[in-house]
C-alpha positions as CSV (number, residue, x, y, z in Angstrom):
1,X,0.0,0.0,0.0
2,X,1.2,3.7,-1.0
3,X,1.5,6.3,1.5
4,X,-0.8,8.0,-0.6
5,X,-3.2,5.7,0.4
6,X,-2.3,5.8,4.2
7,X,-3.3,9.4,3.9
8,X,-6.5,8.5,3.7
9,X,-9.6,8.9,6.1
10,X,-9.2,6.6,9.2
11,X,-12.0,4.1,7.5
12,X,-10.5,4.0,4.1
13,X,-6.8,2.6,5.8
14,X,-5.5,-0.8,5.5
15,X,-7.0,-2.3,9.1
16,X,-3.8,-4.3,9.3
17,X,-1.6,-1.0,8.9
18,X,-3.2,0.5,11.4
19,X,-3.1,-2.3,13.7
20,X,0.6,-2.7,13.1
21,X,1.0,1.5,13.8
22,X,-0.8,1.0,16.7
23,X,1.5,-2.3,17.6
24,X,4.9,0.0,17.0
25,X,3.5,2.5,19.4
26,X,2.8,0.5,22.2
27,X,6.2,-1.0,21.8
28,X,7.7,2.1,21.9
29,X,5.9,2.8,25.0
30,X,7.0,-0.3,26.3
31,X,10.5,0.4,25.9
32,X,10.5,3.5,27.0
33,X,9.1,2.4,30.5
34,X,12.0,-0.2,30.3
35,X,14.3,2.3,29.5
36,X,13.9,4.8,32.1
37,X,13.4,2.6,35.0
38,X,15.6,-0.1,34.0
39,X,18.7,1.5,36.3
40,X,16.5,0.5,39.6
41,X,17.1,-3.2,38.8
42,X,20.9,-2.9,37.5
43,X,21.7,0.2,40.4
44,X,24.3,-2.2,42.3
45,X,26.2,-3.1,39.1
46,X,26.3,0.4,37.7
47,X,27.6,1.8,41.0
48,X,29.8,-0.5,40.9
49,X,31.4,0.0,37.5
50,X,31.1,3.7,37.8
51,X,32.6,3.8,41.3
52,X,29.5,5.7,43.0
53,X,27.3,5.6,45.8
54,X,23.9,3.5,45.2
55,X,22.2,7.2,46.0
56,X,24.2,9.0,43.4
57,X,23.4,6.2,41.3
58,X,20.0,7.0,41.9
59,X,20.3,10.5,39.8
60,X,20.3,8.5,36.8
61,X,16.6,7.9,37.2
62,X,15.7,11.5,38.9
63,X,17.4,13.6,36.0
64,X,15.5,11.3,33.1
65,X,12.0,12.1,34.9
66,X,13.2,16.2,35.3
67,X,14.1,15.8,31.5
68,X,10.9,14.7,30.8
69,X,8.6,17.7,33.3
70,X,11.2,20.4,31.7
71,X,11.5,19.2,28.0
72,X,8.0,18.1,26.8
73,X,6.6,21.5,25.9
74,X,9.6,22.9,24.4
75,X,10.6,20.0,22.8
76,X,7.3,19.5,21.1
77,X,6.4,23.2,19.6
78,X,10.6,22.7,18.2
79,X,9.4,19.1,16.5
80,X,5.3,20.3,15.6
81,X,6.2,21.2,11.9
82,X,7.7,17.2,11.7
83,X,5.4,14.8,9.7
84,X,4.8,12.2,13.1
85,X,6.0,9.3,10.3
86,X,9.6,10.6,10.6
87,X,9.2,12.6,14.0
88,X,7.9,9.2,16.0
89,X,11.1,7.1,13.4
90,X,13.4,10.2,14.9
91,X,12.2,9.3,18.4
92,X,13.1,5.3,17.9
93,X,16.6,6.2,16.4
94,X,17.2,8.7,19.5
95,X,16.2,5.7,21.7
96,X,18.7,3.1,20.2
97,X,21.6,5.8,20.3
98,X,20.8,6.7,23.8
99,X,21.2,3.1,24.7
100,X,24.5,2.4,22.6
101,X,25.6,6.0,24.5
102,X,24.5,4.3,27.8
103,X,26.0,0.8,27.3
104,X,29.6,2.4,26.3
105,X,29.7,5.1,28.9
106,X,32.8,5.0,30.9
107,X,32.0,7.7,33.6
108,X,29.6,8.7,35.0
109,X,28.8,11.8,33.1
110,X,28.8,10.1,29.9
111,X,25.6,7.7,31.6
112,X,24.3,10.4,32.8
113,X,24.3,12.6,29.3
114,X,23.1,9.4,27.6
115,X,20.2,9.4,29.9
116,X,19.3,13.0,29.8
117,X,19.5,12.4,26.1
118,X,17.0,9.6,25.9
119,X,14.9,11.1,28.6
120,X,14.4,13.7,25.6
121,X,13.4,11.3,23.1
122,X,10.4,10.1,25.4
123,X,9.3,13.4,26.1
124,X,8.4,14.1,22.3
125,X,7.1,9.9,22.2
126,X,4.2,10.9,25.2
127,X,3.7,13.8,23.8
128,X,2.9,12.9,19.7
129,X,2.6,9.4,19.8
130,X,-1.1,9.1,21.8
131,X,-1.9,12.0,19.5
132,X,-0.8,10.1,16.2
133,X,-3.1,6.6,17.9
134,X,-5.5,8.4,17.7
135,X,-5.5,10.1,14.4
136,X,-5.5,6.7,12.8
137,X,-9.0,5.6,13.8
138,X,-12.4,7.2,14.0
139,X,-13.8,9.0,17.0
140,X,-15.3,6.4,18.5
141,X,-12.3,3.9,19.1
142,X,-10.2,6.8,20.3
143,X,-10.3,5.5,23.9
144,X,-9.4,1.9,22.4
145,X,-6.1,3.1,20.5
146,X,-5.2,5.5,23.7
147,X,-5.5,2.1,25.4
148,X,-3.3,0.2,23.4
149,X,-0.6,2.3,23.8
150,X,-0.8,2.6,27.4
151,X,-1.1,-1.3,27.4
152,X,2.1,-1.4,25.9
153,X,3.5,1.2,29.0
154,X,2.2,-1.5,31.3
155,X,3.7,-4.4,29.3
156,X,7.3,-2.7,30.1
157,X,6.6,-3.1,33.8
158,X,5.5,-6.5,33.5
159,X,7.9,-7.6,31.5
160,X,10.2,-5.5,29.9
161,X,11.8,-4.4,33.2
162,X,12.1,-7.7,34.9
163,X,13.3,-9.1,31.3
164,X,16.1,-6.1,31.1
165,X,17.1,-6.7,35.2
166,X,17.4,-10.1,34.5
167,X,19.6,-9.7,31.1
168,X,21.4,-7.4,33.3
169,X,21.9,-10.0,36.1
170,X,23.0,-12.8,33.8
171,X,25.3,-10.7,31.2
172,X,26.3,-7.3,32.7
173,X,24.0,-4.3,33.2
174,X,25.8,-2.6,29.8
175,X,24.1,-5.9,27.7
176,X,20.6,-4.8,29.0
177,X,21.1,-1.7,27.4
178,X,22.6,-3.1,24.1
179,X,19.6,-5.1,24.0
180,X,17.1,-2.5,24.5
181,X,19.0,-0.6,21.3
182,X,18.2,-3.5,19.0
183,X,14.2,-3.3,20.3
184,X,14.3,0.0,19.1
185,X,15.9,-0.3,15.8
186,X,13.3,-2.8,15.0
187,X,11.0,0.0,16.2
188,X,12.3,2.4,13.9
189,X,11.5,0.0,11.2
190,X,8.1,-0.6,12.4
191,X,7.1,2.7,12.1
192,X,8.5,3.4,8.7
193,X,6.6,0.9,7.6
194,X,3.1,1.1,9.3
195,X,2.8,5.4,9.9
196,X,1.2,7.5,7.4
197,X,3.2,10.1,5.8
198,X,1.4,13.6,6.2
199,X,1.7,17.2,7.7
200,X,1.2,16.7,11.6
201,X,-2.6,17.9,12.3
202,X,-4.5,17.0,15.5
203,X,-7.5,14.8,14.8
204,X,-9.6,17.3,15.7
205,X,-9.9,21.1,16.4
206,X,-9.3,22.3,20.2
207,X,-12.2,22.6,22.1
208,X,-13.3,26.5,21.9
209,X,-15.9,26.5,24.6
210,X,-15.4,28.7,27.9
211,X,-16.1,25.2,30.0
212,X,-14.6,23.4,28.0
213,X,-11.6,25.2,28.4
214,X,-12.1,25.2,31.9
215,X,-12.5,21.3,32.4
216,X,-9.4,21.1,30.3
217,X,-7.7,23.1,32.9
218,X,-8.7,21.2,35.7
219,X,-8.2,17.9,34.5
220,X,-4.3,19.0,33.8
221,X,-4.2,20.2,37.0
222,X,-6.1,17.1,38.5
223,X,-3.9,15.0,36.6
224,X,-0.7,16.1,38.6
225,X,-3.0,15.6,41.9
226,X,-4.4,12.0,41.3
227,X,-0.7,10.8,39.9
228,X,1.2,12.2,43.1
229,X,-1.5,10.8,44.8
230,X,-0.9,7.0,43.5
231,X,2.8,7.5,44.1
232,X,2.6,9.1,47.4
233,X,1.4,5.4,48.9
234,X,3.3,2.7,46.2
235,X,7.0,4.6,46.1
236,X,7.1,2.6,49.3
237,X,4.5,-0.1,48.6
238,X,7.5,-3.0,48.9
239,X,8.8,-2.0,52.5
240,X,4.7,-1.7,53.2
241,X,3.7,-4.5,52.3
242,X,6.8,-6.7,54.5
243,X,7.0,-3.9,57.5
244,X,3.3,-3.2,57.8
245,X,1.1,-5.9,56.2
246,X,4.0,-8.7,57.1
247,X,3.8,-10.1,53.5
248,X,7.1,-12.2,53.1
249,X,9.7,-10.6,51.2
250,X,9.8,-13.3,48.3
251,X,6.3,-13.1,48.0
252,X,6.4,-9.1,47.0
253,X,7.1,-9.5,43.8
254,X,4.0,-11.3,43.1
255,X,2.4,-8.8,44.4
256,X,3.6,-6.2,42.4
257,X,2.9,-8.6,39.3
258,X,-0.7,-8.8,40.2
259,X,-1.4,-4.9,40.5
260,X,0.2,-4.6,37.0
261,X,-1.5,-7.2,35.5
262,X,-5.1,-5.6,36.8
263,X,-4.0,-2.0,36.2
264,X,-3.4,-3.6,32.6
265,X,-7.2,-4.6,33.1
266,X,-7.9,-1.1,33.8
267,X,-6.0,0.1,31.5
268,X,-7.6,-2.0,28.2
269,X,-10.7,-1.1,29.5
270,X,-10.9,2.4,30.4
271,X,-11.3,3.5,26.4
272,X,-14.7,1.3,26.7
273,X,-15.9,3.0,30.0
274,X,-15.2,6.6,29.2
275,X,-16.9,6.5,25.6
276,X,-20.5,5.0,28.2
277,X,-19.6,7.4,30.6
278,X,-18.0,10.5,29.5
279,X,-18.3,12.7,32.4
280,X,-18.0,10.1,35.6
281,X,-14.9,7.8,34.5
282,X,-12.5,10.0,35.6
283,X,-13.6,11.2,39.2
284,X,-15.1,7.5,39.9
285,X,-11.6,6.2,38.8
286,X,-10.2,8.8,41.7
287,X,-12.8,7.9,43.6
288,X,-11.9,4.3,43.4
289,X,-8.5,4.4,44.2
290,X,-9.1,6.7,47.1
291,X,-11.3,4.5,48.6
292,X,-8.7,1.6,48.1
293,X,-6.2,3.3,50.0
294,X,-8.4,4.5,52.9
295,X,-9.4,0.9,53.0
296,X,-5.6,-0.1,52.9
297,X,-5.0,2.3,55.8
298,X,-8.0,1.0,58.1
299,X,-6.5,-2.6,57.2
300,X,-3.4,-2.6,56.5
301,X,-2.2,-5.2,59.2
302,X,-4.8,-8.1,57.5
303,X,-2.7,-9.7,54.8
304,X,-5.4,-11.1,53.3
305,X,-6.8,-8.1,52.9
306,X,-4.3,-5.6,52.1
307,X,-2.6,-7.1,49.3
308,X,-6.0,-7.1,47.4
309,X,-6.8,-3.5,48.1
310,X,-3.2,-2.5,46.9
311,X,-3.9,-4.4,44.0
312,X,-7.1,-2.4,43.5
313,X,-5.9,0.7,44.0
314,X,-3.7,0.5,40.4
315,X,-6.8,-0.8,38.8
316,X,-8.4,3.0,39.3
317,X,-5.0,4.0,38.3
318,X,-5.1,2.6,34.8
319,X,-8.7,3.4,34.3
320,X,-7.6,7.3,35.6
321,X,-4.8,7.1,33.3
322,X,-6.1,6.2,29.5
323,X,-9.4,7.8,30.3
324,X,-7.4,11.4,31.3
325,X,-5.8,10.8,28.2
326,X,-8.3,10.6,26.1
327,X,-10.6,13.6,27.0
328,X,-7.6,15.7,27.0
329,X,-6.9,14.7,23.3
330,X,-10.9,15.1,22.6
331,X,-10.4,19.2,24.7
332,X,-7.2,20.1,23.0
333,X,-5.6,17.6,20.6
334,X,-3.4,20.7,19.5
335,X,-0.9,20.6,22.7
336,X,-2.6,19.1,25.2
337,X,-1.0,16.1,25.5
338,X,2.1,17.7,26.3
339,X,0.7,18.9,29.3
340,X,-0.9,15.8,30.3
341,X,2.5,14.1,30.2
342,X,4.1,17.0,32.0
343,X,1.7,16.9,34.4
344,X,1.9,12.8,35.4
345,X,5.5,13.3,35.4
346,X,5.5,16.5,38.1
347,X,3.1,13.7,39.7
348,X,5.7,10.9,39.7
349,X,8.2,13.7,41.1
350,X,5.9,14.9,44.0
351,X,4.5,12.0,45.4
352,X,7.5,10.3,46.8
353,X,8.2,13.4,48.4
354,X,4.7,13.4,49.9
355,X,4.7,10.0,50.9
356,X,8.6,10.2,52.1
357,X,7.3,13.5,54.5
358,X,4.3,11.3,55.9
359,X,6.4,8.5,56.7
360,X,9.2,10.4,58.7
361,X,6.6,11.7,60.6
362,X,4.0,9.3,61.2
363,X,6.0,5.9,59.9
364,X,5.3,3.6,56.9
365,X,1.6,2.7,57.2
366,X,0.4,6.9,57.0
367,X,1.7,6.6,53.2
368,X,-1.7,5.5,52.2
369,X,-3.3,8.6,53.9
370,X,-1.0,10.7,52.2
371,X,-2.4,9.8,49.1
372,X,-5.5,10.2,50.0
373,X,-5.2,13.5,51.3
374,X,-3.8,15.2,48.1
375,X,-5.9,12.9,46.1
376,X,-9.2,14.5,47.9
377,X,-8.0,17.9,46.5
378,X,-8.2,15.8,42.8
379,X,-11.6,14.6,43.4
380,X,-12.9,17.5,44.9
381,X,-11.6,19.8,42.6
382,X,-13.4,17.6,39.4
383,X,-16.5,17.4,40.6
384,X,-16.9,20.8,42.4
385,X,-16.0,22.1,38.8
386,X,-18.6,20.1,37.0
387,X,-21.2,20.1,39.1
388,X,-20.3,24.5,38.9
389,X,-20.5,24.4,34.9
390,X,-23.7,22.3,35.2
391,X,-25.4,25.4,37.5
C-alpha cells in the first residue's frame, strides 16, 4: 500500500496498517518504560562500574523524569512542523543511540548525558505518539487506540523491566542496554513501515468553549494531583507490604505482578468505559483508588486483605490514566497532551516526596493517607467544577 493511500480517512486505511502502527507504538511505549526505569534493577552493578554511591546512582533515574517535566513543551512546539512518520522514526533512532551511549559510557557523566538524552526522546514519544493513535482511527475507538498504547507502558513493567534486570543480572548491566537498542531499531522500522506520511494535524480542532476550556484546565491540574497521589502510597509499597502488612519478602514481587496485571485490566478497559460514561470515569476512577487506599489504611495489618486493596488501587489507576488521556486529546488535541504528560511526570516527582514526609513523621503505614489526602483535592476539585459548569 502507498503512503498516498495511508493518507486517507481513518475508515478507508489498510486495518492491518493501522493495527501494526498501533502495535509499534505501544512498543515504543514499552520500551520507553523499560528504559527509564531499568537502572532501579541494575543500580548495584552500575555503582559499581562507575565507582558511586547506590544514592548518586539513583540520579540517573531522577534527571530522566526532570528531562521529561522540563522538555516536553519545548521539545514539542521545536518538532510540531515534523510529519509524526519521521518525528515518531526520529524518536526510535534517539532511543537506540541513547542506549548504545549508555551501554559504552565509561564515567559517570557520559551515563548520565546518555540518559538525559533519551529522557528527551520520550518526552516528544508521550507527547505525539497518543496523538498520532489516535489520528488513525475514527472518534469512537479513540479510547481503544489510547489504550493500546498505554497497554504497551504497562507491558514494560510487566515484562520488559524484569526481562532487562534479568539480562542485566545474567550478562552485565551494559548488555541490557545493548539489548534494549536492538528493540528500538526494529521499532524504527516498524514505524516506517506502518505510519502514514502527512503534515502533523490534530484529529480534531481544540475545544473552543469557555467550560470546555475550563474542564481542560482542571483535568491538567487534577492529573498532577491524582498521579502524586498513586505514588505518594506505592514509592514505598515494597517495605509496606513486608514492614506493615508482614507479607514475606519473596512473596512481593508477586504482588507487584498482580497490580500490573489488573491495572493492565484497567487500563484495556478504560477506552470502553469513558466512551458509556464520559463525564464520571475519571472522578469514579479517583474515587476508586481513594477509597482503596483508605481501606488499605484502616486494614493494613490483615494480609489477606491488604494485598487485594493494593492491587485495587492500580486498577483506578489505569482506568484514571487512559481515560485522562483521552478527554484531553478530545479538549485540546493541538498541545494538550504535552501537558498531560508534564503533568503525570511533576506527579511521579511529587508523590515520593509526599509520601517520604508522611512516613518520617507518622511511619510507613500513614503513606496511604497521604495519598488520599492530596488525592481528595483531585476529586474535589473535578466534581466541584462540574457540578459549577452544570449550575
Amino acid at each position: 500500500m502507498s503512503d498516498t493511500a495511508l493518507e486517507s480517512s481513518p475508515v478507508e486505511r489498510s486495518n492491518a496498517r493501522i493495527v501494526a502502527a498501533l502495535a509499534a507504538l505501544a512498543a515504543s511505549a514499552s520500551c520507553f518504560f523499560t528504559c527509564e526505569n531499568l537502572p532501579v534493577g541494575l543500580l548495584p552493578g552500575i555503582a559499581g562500574s562507575m565507582r558511586t554511591s547506590l544514592a548518586g546512582s539513583g540520579l540517573l533515574v531522577t534527571f530522566y523524569a526532570l528531562t521529561v517535566v522540563v522538555g516536553t513543551v519545548p521539545l514539542v512546539r521545536l518538532t510540531r512542523h515534523m510529519p509524526r512518520r519521521f518525528l515518531l522514526a526520529g524518536v526510535a533512532a534517539a532511543l537506540a543511540l541513547g542506549c548504545v551511549g549508555s551501554a559504552l559510557a565509561q564515567s559517570f557523566a557520559e551515563l548520565l548525558a546518555a540518559r538525559i538524552f533519551t529522557a528527551g526522546a520520550q518526552a516528544i514519544f508521550w507527547a505525539t505518539g497518543p496523538v498520532e493513535a489516535a489520528s488513525l482511527v475514527s472518534p469512537q475507538r479513540r479510547g481503544r487506540a489510547l489504550s493500546a498504547v498505554f497497554i504497551g507502558s504497562a507491558a514494560g513493567q510487566v515484562l520488559g523491566l524484569p526481562a532487562g534486570t534479568a539480562i542485566g543480572h545474567a550478562a552485565g548491566w551494559r548488555v541490557s542496554f545493548v539489548a534494549l537498542a536492538a528493540a528500538a531499531v526494529i521499532l524504527l522500522v516498524a514505524i516506517l513501515w506502518a505510519l502514514p506520511t502527512r503534515a502533523p494535524h490534530p484529529p480534531h480542532a481544540d475545544a473552543e468553549g469557555t467550560q470546555d476550556r475550563i474542564r481542560y484546565r482542571v483535568l491538567i491540574l487534577s492529573t498532577g494531583l491524582a498521579v502524586a497521589a498513586n505514588f505518594a502510597m506505592f514509592t514505598f509499597v515494597a517495605a509496606f507490604l513486608v514492614k506493615v502488612s508482614g507479607v514475606r519478602q519473596s512473596s512481593v514481587a508477586l504482588v507487584l505482578l498482580a497490580a500490573g496485571a489488573v491495572s493492565t485490566l484497567g487500563l484495556g478497559s478504560a477506552g470502553w468505559l469513558y466512551v458509556r460514561h464520559r463525564r464520571a470515569t475519571i472522578p469514579a476512577a479517583i474515587g476508586f483508588m481513594l477509597l482503596s487506599l483508605t481501606a488499605l489504611f484502616l486494614a493494613a495489618k490483615v494480609t489477606l486483605v491488604a494485598v487485594p486493596l493494593i492491587v485495587f488501587a492500580w486498577l483506578g489507576q489505569g482506568i484514571f490514566t487512559v481515560a485522562g488521556m483521552t478527554a484531553v486529546i478530545e479538549l485540546k488535541p493541538s498541545n494538550g497532551s504535552a501537558w498531560y504528560s508534564t503533568a503525570y511526570n511533576v506527579g511521579i516527582a511529587a508523590g515520593p516526596l509526599a509520601g517520604g514526609l508522611a512516613l518520617r513523621l507518622w511511619g510507613l503505614r500513614a503513606t496511604p493517607l497521604a495519598g488520599v489526602t492530596i488525592g481528595l483535592v483531585a476529586l474535589t476539585l473535578m466534581v466541584g467544577t462540574e457540578l459549577r459548569l452544570r449550575d
